[in-house]
NUDRENBA-924062 format. One record per residue: chain; x, y, z of N, C-alpha, C in turn; residue in one letter. Coordinates in nm, 4 decimals, decimal comma. Layout:
residues N
<r kette="A" n_c1="X" n_c2="Y" n_c3="Z" ca_c1="X" ca_c2="Y" ca_c3="Z" c_c1="X" c_c2="Y" c_c3="Z" rest="A"/>
...
END
This chain:
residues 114
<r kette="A" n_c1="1,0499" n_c2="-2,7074" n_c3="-2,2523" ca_c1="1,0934" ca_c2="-2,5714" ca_c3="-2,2322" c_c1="0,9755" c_c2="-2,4874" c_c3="-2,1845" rest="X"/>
<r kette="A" n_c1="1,0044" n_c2="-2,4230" n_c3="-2,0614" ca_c1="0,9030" ca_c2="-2,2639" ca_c3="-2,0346" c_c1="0,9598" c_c2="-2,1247" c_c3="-2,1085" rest="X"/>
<r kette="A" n_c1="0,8693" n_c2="-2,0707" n_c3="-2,1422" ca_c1="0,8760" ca_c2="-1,9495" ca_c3="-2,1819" c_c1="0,7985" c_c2="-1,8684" c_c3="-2,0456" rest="X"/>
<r kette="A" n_c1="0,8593" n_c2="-1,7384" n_c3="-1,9556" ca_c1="0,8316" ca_c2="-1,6568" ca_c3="-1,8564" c_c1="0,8144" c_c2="-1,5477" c_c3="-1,9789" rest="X"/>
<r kette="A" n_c1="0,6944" n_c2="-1,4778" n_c3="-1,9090" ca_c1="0,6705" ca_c2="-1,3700" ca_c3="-1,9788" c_c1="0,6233" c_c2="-1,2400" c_c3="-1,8611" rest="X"/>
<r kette="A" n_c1="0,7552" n_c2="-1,1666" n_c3="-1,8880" ca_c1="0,7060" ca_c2="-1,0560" ca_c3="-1,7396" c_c1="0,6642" c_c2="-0,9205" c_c3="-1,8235" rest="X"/>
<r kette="A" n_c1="0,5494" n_c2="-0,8632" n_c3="-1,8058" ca_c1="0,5234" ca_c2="-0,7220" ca_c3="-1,8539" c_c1="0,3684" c_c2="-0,6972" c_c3="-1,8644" rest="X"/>
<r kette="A" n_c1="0,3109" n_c2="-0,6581" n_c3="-1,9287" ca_c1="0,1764" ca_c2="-0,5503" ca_c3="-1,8769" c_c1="0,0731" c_c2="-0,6636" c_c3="-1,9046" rest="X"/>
<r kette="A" n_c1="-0,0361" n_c2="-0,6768" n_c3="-1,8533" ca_c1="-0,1826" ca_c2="-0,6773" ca_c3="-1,8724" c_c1="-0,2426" c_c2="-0,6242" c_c3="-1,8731" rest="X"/>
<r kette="A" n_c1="-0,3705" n_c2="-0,5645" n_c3="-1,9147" ca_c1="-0,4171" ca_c2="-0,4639" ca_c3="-1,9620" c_c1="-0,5792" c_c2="-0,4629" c_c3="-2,0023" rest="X"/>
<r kette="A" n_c1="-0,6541" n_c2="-0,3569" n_c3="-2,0035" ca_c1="-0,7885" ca_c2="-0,3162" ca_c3="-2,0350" c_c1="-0,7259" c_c2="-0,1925" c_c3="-2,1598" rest="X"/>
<r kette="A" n_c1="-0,8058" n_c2="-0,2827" n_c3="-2,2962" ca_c1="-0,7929" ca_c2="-0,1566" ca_c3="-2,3875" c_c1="-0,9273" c_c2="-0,1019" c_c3="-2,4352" rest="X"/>
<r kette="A" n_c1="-0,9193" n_c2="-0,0200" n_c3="-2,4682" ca_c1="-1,0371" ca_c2="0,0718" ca_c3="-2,5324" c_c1="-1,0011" c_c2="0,1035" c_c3="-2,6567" rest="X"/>
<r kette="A" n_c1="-1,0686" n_c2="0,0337" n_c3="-2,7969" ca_c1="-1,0223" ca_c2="0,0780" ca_c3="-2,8911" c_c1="-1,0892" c_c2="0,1389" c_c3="-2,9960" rest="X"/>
<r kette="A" n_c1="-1,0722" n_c2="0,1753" n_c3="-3,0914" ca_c1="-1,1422" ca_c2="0,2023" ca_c3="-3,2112" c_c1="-1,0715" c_c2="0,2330" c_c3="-3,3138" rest="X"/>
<r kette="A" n_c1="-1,1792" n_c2="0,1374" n_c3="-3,4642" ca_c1="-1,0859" ca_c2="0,1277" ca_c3="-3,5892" c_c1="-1,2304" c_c2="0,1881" c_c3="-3,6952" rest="X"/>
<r kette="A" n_c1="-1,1845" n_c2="0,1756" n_c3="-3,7856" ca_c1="-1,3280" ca_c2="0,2103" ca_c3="-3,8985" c_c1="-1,4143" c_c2="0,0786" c_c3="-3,8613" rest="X"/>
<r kette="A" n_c1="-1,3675" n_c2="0,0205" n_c3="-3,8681" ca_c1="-1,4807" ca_c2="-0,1116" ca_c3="-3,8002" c_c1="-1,5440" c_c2="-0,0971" c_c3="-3,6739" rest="X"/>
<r kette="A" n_c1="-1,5443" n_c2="-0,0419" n_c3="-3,5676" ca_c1="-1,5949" ca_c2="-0,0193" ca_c3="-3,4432" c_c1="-1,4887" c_c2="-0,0176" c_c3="-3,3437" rest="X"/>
<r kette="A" n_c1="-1,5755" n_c2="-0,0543" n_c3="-3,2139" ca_c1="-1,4684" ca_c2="0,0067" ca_c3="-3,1153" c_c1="-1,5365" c_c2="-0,1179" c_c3="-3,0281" rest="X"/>
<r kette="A" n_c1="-1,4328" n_c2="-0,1327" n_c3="-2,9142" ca_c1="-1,4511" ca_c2="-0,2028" ca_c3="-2,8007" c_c1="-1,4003" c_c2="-0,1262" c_c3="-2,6729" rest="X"/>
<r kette="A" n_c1="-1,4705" n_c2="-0,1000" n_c3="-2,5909" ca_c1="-1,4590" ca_c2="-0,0835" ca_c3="-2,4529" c_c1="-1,3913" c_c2="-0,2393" c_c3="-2,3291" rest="X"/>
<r kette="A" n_c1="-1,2920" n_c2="-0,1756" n_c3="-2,2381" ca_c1="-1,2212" ca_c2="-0,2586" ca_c3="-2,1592" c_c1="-1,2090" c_c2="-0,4395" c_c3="-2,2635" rest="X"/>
<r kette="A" n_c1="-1,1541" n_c2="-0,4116" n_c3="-2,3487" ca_c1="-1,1167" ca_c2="-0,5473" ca_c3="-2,4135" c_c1="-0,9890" c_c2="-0,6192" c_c3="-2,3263" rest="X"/>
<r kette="A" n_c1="-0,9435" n_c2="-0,7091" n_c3="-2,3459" ca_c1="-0,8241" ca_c2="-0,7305" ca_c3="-2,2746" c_c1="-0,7314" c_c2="-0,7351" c_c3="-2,3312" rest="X"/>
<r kette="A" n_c1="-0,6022" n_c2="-0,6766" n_c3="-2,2762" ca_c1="-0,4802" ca_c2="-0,6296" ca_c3="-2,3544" c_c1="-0,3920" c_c2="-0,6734" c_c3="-2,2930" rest="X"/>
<r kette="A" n_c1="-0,2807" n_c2="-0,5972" n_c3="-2,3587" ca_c1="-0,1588" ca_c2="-0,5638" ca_c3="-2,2609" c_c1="-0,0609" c_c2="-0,7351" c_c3="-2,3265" rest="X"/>
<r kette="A" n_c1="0,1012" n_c2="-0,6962" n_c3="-2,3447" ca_c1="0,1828" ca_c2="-0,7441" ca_c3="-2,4447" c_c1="0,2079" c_c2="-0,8574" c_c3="-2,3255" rest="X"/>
<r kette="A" n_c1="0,1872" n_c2="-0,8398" n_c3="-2,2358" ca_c1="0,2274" ca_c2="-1,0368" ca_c3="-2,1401" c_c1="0,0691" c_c2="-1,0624" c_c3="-2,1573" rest="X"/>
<r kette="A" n_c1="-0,0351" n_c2="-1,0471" n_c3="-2,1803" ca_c1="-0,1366" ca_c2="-1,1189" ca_c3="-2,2522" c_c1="-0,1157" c_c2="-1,1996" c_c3="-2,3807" rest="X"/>
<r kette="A" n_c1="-0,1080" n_c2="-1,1309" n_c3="-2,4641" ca_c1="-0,0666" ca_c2="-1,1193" ca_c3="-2,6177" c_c1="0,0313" c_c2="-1,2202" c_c3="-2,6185" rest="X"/>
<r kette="A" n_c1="0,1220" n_c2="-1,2405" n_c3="-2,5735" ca_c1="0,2364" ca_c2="-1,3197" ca_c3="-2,5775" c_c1="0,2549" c_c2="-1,4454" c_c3="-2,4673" rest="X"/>
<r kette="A" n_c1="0,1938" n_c2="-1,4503" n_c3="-2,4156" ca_c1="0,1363" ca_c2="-1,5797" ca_c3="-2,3857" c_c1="0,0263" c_c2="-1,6301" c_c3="-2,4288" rest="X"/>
<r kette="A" n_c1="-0,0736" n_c2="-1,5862" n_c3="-2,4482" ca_c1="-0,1819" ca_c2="-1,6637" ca_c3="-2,5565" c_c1="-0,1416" c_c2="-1,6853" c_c3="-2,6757" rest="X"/>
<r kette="A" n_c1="-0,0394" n_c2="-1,6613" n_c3="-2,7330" ca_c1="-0,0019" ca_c2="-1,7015" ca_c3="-2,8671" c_c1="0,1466" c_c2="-1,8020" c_c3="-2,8174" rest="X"/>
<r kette="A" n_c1="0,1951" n_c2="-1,7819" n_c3="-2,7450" ca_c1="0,3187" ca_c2="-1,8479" ca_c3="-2,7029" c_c1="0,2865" c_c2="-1,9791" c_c3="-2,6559" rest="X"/>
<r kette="A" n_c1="0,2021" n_c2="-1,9762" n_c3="-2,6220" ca_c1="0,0872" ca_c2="-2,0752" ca_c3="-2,5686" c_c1="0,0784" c_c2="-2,2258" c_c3="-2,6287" rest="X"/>
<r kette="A" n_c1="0,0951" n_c2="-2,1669" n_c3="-2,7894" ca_c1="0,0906" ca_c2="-2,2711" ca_c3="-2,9098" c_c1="0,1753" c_c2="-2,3459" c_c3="-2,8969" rest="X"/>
<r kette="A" n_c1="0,2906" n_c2="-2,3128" n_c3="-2,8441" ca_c1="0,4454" ca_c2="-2,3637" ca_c3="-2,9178" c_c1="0,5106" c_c2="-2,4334" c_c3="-2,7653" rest="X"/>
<r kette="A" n_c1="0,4800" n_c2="-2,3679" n_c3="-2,6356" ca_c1="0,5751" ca_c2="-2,3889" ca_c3="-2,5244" c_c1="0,5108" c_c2="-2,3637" c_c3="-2,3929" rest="X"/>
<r kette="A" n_c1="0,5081" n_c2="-2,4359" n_c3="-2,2900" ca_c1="0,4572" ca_c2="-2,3850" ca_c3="-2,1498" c_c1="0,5239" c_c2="-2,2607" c_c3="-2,1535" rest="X"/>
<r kette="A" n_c1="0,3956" n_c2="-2,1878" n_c3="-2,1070" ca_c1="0,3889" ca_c2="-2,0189" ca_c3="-2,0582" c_c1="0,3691" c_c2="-2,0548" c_c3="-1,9048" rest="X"/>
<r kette="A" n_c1="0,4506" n_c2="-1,9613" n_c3="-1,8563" ca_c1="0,4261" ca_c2="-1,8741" ca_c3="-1,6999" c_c1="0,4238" c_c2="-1,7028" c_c3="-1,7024" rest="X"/>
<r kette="A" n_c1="0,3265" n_c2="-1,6473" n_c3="-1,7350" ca_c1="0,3307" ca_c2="-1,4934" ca_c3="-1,6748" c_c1="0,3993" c_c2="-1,4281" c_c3="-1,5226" rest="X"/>
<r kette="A" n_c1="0,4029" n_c2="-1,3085" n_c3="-1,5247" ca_c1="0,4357" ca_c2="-1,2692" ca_c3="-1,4147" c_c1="0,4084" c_c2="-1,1477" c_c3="-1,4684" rest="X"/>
<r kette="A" n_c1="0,2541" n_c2="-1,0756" n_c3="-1,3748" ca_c1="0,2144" ca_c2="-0,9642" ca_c3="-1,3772" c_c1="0,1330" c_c2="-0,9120" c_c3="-1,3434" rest="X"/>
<r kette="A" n_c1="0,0760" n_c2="-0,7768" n_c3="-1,2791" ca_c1="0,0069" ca_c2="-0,7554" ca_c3="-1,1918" c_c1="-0,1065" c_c2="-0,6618" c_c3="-1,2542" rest="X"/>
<r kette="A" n_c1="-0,2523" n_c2="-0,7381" n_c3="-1,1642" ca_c1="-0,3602" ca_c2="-0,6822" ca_c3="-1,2239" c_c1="-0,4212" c_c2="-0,5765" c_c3="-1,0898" rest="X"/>
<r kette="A" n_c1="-0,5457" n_c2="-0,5300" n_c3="-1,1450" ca_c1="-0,6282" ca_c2="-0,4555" ca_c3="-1,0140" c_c1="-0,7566" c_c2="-0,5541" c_c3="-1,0177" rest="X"/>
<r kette="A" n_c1="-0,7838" n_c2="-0,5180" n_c3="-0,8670" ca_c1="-0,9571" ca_c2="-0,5996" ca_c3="-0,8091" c_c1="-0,9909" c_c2="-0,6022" c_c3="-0,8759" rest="X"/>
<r kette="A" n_c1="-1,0515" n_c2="-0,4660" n_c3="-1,0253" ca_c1="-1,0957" ca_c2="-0,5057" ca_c3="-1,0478" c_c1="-1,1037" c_c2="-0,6067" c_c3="-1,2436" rest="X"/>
<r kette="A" n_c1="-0,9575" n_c2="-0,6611" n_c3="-1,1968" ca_c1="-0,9768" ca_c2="-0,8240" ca_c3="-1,3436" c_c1="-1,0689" c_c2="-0,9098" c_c3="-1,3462" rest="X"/>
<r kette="A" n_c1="-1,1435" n_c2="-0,9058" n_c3="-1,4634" ca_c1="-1,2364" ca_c2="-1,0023" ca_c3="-1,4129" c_c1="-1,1694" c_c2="-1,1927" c_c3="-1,4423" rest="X"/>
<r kette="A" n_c1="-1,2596" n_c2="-1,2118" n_c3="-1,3990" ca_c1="-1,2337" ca_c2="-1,3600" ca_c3="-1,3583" c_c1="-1,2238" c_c2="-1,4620" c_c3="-1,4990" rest="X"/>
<r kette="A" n_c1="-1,3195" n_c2="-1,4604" n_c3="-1,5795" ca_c1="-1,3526" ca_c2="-1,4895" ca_c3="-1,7257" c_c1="-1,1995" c_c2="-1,4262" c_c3="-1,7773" rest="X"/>
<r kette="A" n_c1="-1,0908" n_c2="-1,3641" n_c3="-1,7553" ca_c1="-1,0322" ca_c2="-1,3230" ca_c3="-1,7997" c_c1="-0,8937" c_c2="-1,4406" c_c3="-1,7779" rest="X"/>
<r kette="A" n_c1="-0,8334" n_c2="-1,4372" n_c3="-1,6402" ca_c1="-0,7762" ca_c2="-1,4768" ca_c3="-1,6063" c_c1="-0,8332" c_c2="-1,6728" c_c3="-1,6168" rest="X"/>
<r kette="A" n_c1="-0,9680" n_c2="-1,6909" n_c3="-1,6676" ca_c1="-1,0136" ca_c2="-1,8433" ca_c3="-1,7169" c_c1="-0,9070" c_c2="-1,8444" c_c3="-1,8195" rest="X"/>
<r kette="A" n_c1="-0,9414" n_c2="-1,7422" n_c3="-1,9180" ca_c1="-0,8711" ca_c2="-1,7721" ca_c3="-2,0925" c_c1="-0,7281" c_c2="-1,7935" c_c3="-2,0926" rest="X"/>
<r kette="A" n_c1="-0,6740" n_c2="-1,7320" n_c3="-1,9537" ca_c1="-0,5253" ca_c2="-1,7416" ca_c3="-1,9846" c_c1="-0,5306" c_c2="-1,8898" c_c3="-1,9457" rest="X"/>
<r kette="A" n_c1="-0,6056" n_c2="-1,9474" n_c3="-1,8160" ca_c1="-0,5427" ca_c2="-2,0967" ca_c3="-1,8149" c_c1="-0,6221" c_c2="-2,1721" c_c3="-1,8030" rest="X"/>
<r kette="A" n_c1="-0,7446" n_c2="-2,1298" n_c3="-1,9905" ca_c1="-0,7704" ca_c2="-2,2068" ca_c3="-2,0522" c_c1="-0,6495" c_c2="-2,2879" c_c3="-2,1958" rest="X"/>
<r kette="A" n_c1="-0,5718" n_c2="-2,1978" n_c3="-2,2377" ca_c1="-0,4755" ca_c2="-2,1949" ca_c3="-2,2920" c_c1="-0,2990" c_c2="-2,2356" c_c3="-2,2089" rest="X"/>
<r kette="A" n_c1="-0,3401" n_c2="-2,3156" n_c3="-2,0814" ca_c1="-0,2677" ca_c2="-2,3653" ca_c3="-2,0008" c_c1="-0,1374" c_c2="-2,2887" c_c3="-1,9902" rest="X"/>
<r kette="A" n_c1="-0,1625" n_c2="-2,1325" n_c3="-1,9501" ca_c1="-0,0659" ca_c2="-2,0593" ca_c3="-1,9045" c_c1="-0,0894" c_c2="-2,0767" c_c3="-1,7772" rest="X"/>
<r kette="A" n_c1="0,0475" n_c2="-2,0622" n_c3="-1,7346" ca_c1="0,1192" ca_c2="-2,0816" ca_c3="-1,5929" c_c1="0,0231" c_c2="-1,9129" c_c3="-1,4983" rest="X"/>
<r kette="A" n_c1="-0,1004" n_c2="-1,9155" n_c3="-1,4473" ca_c1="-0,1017" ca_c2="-1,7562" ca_c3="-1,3788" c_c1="-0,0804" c_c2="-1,7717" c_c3="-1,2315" rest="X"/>
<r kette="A" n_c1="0,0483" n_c2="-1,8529" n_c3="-1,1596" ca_c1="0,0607" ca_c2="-1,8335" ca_c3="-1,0305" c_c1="0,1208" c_c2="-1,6764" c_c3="-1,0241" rest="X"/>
<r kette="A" n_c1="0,2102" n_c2="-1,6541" n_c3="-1,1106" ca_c1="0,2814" ca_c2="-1,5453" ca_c3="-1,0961" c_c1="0,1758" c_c2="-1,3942" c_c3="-1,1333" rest="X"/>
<r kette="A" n_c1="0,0518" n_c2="-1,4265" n_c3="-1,1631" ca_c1="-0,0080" ca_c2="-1,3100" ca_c3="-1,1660" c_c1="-0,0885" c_c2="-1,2486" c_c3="-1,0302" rest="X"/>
<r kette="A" n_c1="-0,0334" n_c2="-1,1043" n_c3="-1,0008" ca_c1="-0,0663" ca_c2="-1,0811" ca_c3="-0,8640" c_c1="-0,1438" c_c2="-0,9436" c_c3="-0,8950" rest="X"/>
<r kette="A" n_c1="-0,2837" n_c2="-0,9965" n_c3="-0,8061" ca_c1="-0,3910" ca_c2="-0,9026" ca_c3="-0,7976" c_c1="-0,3482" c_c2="-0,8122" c_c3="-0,6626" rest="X"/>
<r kette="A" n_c1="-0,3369" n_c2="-0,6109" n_c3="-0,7177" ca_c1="-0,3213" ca_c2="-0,5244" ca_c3="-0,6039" c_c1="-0,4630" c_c2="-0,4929" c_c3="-0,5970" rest="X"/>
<r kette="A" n_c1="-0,4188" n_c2="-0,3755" n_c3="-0,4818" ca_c1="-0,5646" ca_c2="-0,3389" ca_c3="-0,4654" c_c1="-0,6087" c_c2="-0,2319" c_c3="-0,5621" rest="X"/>
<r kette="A" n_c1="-0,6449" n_c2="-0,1708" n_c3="-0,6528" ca_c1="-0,6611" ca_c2="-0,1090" ca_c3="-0,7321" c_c1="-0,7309" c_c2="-0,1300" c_c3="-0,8813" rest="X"/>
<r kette="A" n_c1="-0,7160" n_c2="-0,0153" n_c3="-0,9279" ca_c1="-0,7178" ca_c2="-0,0901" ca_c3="-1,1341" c_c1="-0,6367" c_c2="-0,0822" c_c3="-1,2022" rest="X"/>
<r kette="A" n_c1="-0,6945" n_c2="-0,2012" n_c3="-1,2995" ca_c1="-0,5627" ca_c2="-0,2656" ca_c3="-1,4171" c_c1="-0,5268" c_c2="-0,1520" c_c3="-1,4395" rest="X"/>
<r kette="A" n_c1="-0,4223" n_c2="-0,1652" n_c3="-1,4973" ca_c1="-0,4023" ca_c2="-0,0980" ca_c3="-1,6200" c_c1="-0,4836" c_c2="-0,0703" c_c3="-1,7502" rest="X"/>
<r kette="A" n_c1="-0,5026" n_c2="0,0443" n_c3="-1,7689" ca_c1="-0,5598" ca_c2="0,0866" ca_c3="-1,8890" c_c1="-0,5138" c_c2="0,1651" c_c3="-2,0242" rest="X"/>
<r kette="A" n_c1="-0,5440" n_c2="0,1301" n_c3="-2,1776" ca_c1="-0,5115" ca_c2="0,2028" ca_c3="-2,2714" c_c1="-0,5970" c_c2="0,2294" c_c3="-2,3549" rest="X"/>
<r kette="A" n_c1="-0,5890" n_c2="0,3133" n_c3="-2,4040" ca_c1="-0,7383" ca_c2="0,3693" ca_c3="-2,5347" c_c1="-0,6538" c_c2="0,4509" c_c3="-2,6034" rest="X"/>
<r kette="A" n_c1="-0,6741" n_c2="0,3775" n_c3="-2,7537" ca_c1="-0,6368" ca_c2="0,4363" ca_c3="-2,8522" c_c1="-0,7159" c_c2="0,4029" c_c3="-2,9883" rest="X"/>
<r kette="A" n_c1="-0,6890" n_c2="0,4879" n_c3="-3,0590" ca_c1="-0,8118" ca_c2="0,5320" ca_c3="-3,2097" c_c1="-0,7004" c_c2="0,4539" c_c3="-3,3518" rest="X"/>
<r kette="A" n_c1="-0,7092" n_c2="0,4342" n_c3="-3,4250" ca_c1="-0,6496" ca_c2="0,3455" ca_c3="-3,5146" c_c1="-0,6554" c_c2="0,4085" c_c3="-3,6590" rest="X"/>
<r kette="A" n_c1="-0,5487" n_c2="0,4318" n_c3="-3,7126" ca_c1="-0,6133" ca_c2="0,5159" ca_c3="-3,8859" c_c1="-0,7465" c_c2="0,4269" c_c3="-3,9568" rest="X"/>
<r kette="A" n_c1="-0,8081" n_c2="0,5011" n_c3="-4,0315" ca_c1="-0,9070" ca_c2="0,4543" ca_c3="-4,1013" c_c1="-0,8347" c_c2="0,3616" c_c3="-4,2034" rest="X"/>
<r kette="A" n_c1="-0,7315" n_c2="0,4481" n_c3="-4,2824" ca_c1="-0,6443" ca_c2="0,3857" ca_c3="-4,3486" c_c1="-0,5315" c_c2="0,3187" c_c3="-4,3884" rest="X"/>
<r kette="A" n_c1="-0,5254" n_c2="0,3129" n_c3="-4,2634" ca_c1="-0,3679" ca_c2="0,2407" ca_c3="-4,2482" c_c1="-0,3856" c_c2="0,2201" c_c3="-4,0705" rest="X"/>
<r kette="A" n_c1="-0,4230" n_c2="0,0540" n_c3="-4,0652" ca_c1="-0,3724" ca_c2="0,0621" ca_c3="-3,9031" c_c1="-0,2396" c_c2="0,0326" c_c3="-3,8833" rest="X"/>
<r kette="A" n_c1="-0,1662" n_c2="0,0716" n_c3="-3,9137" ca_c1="-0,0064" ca_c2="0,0818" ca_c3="-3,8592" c_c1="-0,0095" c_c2="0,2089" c_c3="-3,7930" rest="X"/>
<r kette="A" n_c1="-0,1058" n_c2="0,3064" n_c3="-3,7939" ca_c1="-0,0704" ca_c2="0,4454" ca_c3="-3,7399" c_c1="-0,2231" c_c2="0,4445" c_c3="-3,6808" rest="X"/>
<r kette="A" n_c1="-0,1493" n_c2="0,4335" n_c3="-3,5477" ca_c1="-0,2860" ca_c2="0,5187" ca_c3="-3,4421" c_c1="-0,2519" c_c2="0,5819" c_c3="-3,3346" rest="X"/>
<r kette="A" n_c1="-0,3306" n_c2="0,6431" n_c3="-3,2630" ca_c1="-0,3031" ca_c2="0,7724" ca_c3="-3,1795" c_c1="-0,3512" c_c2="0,7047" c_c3="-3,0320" rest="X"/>
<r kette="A" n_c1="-0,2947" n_c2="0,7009" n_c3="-2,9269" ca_c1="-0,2876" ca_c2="0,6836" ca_c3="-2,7825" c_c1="-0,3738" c_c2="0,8369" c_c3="-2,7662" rest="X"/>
<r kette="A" n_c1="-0,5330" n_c2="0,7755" n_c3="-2,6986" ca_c1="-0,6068" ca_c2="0,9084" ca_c3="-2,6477" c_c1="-0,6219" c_c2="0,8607" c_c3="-2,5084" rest="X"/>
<r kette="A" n_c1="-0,5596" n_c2="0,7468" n_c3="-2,4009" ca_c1="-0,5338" ca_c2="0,7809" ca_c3="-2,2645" c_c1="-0,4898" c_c2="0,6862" c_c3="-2,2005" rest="X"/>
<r kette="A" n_c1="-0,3522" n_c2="0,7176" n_c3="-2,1386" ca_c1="-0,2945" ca_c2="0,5621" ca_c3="-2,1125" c_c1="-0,3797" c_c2="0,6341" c_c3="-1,8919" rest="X"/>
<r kette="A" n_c1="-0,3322" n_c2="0,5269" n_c3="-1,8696" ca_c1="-0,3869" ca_c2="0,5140" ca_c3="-1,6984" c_c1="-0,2953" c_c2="0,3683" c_c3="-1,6506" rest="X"/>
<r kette="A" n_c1="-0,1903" n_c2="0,3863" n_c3="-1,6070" ca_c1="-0,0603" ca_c2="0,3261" ca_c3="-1,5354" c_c1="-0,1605" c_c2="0,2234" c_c3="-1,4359" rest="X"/>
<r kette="A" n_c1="-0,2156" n_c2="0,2972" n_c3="-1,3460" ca_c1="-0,3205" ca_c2="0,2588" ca_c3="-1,2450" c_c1="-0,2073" c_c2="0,1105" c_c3="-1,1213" rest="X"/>
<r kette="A" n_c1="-0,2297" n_c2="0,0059" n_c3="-1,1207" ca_c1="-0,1561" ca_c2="-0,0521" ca_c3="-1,0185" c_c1="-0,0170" c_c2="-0,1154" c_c3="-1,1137" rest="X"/>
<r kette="A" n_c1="-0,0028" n_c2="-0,0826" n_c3="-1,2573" ca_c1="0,1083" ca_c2="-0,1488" ca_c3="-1,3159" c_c1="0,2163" c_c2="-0,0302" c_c3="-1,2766" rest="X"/>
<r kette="A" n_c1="0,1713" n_c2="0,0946" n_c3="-1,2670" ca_c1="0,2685" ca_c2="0,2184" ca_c3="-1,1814" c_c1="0,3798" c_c2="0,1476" c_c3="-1,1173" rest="X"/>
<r kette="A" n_c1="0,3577" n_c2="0,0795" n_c3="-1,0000" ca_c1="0,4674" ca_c2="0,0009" ca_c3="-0,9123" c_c1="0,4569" c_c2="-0,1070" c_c3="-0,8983" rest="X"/>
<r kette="A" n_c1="0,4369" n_c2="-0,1738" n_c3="-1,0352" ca_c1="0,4748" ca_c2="-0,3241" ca_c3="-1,0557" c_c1="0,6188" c_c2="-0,2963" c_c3="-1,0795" rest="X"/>
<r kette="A" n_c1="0,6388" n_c2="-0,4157" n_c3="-0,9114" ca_c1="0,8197" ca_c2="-0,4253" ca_c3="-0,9465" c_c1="0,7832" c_c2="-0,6089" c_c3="-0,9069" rest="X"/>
<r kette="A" n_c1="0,8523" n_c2="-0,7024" n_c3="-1,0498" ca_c1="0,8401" ca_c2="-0,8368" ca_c3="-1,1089" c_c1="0,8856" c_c2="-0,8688" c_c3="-0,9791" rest="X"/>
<r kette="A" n_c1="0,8129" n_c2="-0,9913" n_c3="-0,8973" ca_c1="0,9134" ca_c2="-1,0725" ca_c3="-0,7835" c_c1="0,9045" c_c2="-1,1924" c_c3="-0,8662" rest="X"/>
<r kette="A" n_c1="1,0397" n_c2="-1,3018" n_c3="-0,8994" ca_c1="1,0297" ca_c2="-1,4047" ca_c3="-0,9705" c_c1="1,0511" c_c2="-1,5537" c_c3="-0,8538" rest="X"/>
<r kette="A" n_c1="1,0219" n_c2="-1,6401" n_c3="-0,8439" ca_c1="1,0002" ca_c2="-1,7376" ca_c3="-0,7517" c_c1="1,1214" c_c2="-1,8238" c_c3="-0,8007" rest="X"/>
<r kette="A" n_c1="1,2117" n_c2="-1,8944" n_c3="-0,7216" ca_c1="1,3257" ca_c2="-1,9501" ca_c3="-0,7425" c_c1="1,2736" c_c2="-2,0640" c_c3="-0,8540" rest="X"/>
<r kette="A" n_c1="1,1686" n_c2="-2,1040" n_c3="-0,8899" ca_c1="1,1322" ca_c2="-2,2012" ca_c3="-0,9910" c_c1="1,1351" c_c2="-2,1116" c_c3="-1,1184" rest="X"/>
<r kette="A" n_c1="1,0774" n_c2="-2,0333" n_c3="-1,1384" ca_c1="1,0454" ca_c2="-1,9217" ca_c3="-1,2488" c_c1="1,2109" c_c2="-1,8592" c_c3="-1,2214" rest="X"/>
<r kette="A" n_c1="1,2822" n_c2="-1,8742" n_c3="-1,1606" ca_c1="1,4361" ca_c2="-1,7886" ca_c3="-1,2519" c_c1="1,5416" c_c2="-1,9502" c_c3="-1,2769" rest="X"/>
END
């Protein structure tokens, strides 16, 4: 069985009482194929900017996700930064989302991938 996973990739910026990380890599079709990863062939489908780095797109298929379907525009990723409660991370605050080339990501799926 494949599992397709169409939706964001991402650069996050975060911070918790523990510290913070600048451009970490995010975004829920990350997340869910590196963990999906475990159980079932992954194929993504999702679009980054110039500038993704490369070390990035290794980890996904070091973890033998499918990244034909990931398509580099000309632009930047997507970005999110958000702050995390001290005391409770279930509650944190979005201080700047930036759409950037995921704006007009519209999914094209390849007659193998539907």
């Amino acid at each position: 069985m494949t599992i397709l996973v169409v939706g964001s990739v991402a650069y996050d910026s975060v911070a918790t009482a523990q510290g913070s990380r600048q451009d970490a890599l995010g975004g829920s079709a990350t997340y869910f194929s590196l963990s999906g990863s475990n159980f079932a062939k992954v194929g993504i489908v999702a679009v980054v900017g110039d500038d993704f780095r490369t070390e990035d797109v290794e980890l996904l298929k070091s973890h033998h996700v499918d990244t034909s379907g990931l398509k580099t525009s000309r632009g930047k990723t997507f970005r999110w930064a958000g702050e995390y409660d001290a005391r409770d991370v279930n509650i944190r605050q979005t201080l700047d989302t930036q759409l950037n080339v995921f704006a007009d990501f519209e999914p094209e799926l390849t007659q193998e991938q539907r």
